[in-house]
N, C-alpha and C positions, 0 to 999 in steps of 0.2 A: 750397495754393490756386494754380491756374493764375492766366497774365499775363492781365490785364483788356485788352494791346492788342489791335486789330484782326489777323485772319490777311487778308492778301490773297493772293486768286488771281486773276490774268487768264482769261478765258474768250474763244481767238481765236477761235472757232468763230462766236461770234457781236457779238464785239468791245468786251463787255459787263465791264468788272470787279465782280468779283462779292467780298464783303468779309462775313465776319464778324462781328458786335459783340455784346457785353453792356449792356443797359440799356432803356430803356423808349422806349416806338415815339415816345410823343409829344413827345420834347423831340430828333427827329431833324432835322436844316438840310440837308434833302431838297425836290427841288421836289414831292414826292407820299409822300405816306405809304397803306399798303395796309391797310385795315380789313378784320378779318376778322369782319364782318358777320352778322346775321341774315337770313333772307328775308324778313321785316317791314319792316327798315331801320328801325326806329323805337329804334333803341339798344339796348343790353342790358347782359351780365356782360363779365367779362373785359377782352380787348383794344378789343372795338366800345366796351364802358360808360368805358375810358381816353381810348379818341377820342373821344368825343362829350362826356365831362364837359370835358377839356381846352383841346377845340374852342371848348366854348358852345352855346347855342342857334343858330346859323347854320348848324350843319352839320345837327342833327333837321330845322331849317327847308326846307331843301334840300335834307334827302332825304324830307320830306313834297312838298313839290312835283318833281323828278325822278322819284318810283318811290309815287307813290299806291297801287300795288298790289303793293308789296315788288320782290323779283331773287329769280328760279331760282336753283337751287344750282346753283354749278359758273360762274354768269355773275359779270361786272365791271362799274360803272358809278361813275360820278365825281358827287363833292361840292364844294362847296368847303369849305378846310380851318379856317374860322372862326381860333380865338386860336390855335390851333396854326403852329410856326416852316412849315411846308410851305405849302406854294400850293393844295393838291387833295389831299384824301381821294380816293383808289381803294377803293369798297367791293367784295369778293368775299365769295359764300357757299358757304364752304365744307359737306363733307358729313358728315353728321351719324352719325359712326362707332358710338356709345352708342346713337343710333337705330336701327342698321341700315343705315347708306347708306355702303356700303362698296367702292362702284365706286370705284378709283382715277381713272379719267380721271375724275371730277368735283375730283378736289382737284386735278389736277395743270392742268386748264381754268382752274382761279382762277387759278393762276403766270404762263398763258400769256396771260390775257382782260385780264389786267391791265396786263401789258406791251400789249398791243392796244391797250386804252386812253391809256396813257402816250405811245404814239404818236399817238394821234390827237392830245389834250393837246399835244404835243411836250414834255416831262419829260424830262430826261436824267438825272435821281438819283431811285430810289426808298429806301422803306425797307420791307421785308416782317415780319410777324410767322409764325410758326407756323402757317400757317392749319390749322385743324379740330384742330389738338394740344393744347388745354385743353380745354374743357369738353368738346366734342364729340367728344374721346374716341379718336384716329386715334393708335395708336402712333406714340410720338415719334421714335423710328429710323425708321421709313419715311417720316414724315410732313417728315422731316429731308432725307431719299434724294429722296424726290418735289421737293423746292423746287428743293434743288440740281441734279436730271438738268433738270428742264424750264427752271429760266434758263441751264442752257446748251445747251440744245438750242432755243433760240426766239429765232428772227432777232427783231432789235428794233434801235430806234436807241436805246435806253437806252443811256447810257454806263457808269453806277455805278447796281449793284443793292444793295442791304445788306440782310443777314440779322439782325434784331435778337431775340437770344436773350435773353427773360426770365429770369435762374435761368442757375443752373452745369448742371444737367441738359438744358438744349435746346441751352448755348454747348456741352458735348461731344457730341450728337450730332451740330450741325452743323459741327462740325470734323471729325468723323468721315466724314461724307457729302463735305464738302469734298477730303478726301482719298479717296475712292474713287476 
């Protein structure tokens, strides 16, 4: 079994350290946690159904009044992050690869919309999940490759991004991407 510690990499490019980890998005001491969302917004499976039970009712509530008519795929908009340790849920919708929506700059727009957001926010620690890597189906190696190129290729005043891999299978791809 590989080390449960964090890999850190510096990314000077955009001054961002960008980190690794194994374990579950919502119990991250992050000022912003990154939901990877439905375009409903009204909760769901997976990692959105993790944030939102976590969270409590303040974060559904908030995102029934912010996005009364859900988010485009591919866009970012912010919550508050209810009982959860973070300050602001960042939801993104990713795209829906099972379905057919297999334009990469939509998944790689949620990396970057998010960090837009984080900035407006002013957040300087995120924590990202997988976006569109479980249910919806985006092979996990590229889906891995995509996180990694675009947080370092995206001016931001983010200072610490975290990659939180559910499962040994997503902590090795994105040490794999890490290293590319």
């Amino acid at each position: 079994m590989a080390t449960r510690r964090p890999l850190r990499r510096a990314l000077p490019s955009v001054g961002v350290e960008l980190v690794v980890v194994r374990g579950d998005i919502t119990e991250q001491q992050v000022d912003a946690v990154i939901n990877a969302a439905n375009s409903g917004m009204r909760g769901g499976g997976g990692v959105d159904g993790a944030i939102h039970r976590a969270g409590g009712p303040d974060v559904l509530a908030d995102c029934i009044e912010r996005f009364p008519d859900g988010l485009p795929t591919g866009q970012a908009g912010w919550t508050t992050a209810g009982a959860l340790p973070a300050q602001w849920v960042i939801h993104v919708v990713g795209p829906n690869y099972a379905a057919g929506q297999r334009d990469r700059s939509l998944l790689t727009s949620c990396y970057a919309n998010a960090l837009a957001v984080a900035d407006e926010l002013g957040a300087a620690s995120l924590a990202f999940p997988l976006v569109s890597a479980g249910i919806y189906g985006w092979p996990l190696d590229d889906a891995a490759v995509a996180a990694v190129e675009t947080l370092r290729q995206t001016p931001t005043s983010v200072e610490h991004a975290r990659l939180v891999a559910f499962g040994d299978e997503a902590f090795t791809a994105l040490t794999a991407a890490m290293d590319r």
